[in-house]
Each structure stands twice: as structure tokens, then as C-alpha cells.
C-alpha positions in Angstrom: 6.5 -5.9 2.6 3.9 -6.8 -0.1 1.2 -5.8 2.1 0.5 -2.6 0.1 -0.1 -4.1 -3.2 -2.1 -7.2 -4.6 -2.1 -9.3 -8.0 -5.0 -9.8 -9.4 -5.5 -11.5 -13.0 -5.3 -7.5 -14.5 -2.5 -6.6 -12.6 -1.9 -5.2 -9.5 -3.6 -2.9 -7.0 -1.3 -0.6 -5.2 -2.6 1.2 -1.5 -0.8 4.9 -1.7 -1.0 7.7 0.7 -0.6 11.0 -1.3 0.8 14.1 -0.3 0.6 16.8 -2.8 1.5 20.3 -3.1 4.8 19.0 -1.8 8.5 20.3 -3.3 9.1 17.2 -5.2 7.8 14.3 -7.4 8.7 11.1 -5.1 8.1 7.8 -4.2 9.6 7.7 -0.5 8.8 3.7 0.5 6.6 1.2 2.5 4.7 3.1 5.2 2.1 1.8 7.8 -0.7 3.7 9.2 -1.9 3.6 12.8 -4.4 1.1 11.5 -1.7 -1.3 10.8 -2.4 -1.0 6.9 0.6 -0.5 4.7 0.7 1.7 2.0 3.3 3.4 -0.5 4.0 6.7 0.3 4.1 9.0 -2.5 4.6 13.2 -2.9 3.8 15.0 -5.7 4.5 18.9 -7.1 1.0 19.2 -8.1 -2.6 20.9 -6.5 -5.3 18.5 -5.8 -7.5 20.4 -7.7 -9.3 18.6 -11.1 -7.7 15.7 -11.0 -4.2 17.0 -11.4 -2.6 15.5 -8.0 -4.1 12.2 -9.1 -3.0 12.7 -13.0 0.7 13.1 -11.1 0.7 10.0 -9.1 -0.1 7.9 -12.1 2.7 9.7 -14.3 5.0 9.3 -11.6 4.1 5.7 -10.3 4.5 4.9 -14.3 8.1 6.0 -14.8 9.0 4.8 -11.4 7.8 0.8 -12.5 8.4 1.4 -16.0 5.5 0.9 -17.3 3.3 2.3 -19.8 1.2 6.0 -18.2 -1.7 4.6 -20.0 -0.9 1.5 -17.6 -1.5 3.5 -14.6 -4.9 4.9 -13.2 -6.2 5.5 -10.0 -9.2 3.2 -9.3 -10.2 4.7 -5.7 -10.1 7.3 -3.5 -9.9 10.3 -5.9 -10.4 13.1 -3.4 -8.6 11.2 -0.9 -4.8 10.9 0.7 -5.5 7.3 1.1 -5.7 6.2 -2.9 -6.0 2.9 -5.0 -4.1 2.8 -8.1 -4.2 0.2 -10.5 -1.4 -1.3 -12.8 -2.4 -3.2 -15.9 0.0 -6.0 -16.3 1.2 -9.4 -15.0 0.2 -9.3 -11.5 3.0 -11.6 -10.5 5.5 -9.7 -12.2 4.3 -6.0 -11.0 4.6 -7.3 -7.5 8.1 -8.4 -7.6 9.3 -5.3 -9.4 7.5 -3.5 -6.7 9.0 -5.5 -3.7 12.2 -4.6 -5.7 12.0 -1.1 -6.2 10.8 -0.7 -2.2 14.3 -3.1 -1.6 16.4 -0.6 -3.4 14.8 2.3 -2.0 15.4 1.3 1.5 19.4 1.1 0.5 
């Protein structure tokens, strides 16, 4: 499952697909790509236009961990569905609290 994140000593790196301009503000779970590359999938409300899709993910990722929005920021892939997004932190704790959150999510 932890294939779509990784600790570093700053925190973690988190692989997200992004779909905006969809009907509501989600994280939906662990997805893997034809590629065999996982990622979290994520929706957002908002336009990718100026940043604000990206400015939604991080708000959203951040209340979904609990963390911190100045925590949050997308590192690469800005005008792409395929994003990096980077949580400042312990590493080895983001990862389990994001292998948790995916558990939970699945039901």
C-alpha cells in the first residue's frame, strides 16, 4: 500500500492524481495506473486555473492528515493530473497516518 508515498528526512512525498472541477473535495484511496505506479486519488471543487486546483489539494490533503496547510505544498507537476505533494513532518510518522487513513477509507 505505501507505494504512493515516501519518507524522506523532511517528510513525506505523496504521488496524487488530481481531478478537478469535480462536485466534491475528496480523497477517494490508493489507485494504480496502467503503469503499475500507485498514487492517491484525489478530487477537488476547484478550476485548474492559477494555481487554484493545486491551492485545493494542499488545503484538502492538510485537513485530511491533520496537519498544518502551511505543511502542505505541491513540489511537482503543477499543470499536471499526475502531482507531487510534499508534507513537512516526521517522515515515519506521515507514512503511517497515511497507510492509516487509506485503511479506514477502504472500510
Amino acid at each position: 500500500m505505501s507505494g504512493f508515498h515516501r519518507a524522506h528526512d523532511k517528510g513525506v512525498d505523496i504521488h496524487v492524481r488530481l481531478t478537478p472541477r469535480s462536485s466534491k473535495d475528496a480523497v477517494e484511496g490508493v489507485e494504480t495506473s496502467s503503469d503499475g505506479r500507485s498514487h492517491l486519488a484525489a478530487r477537488v471543487r476547484a478550476v485548474p486555473e492559477k494555481g487554484a486546483a493545486n491551492t485545493a489539494l494542499e488545503k484538502l490533503l492538510a485537513g485530511w492528515l491533520g496537519v498544518a496547510r502551511s505543511d502542505v505544498s505541491v513540489v511537482a507537476g503543477g499543470t499536471s493530473r499526475l502531482k507531487t505533494v510534499r508534507v513537512a513532518g516526521s517522515g515515519a510518522e506521515l507514512s503511517v497516518r497515511l497507510d492509516e487513513l487509506v485503511r479506514q477509507a477502504r472500510g
